[in-house]
VOGU-3710 file (C-alpha; in Angstrom, 3 decimals, decimal comma):
1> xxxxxxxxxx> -101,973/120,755/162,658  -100,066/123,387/161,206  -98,361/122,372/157,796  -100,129/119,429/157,461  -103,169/119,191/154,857  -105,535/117,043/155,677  -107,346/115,384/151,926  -110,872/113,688/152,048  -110,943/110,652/149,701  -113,763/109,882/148,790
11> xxxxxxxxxx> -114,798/105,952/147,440  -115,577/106,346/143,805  -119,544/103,827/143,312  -118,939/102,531/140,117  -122,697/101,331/140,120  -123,294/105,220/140,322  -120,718/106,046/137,185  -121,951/103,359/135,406  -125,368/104,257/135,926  -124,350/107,919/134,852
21> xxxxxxxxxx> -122,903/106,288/131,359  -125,920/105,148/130,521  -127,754/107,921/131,164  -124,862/109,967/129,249  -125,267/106,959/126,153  -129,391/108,001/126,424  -128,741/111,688/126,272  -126,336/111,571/123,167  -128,702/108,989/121,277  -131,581/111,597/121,228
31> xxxxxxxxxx> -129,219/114,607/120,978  -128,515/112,397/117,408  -132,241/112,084/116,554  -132,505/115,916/117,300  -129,763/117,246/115,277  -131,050/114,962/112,004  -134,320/115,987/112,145  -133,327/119,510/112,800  -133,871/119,929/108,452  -134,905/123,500/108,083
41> xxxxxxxxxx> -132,380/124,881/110,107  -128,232/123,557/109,131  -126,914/126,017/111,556  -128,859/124,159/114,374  -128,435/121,369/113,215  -124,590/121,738/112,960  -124,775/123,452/116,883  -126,694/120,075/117,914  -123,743/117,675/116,277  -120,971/119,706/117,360
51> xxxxxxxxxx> -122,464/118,632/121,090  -123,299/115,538/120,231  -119,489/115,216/118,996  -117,971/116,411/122,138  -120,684/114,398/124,378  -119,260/111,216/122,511  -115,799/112,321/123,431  -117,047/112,577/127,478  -118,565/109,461/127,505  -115,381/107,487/125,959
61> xxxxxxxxxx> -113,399/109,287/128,905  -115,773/108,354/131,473  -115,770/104,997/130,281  -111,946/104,829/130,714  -112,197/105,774/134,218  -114,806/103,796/135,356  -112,245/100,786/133,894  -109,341/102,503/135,710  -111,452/102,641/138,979  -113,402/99,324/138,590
71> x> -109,690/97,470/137,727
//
């Protein structure tokens, strides 16, 4: 099979992504409750939003393609 590259599809579970969403939703919730009671310490505290921020920003995207895959 010479020239010819063979691709392995794979069927996307939405069950699974959706169940990672919510675990993702969980994660960022007490990431939140961390970085505000993270009072003695701004720099921390700033670290801990700054992930929060960009965990936010990964679960909007993973919501958009779990709508793209689910139709």
């Amino acid at each position: 099979m010479t020239g010819i590259r063979r691709v392995r599809t794979l069927a996307l579970d939405v069950s699974a992504l959706n169940s990672l969403c919510s675990s993702l939703d969980d994660l960022i919730t007490r990431l939140g409750e961390l970085s505000r009671a993270v009072a003695d310490d701004e720099e921390v505290g700033a670290e801990l939003r700054e992930v929060e921020r960009q965990l936010d920003t990964a679960s909007r995207r993973l919501i958009k393609a779990i709508r793209r895959v689910d139709g």
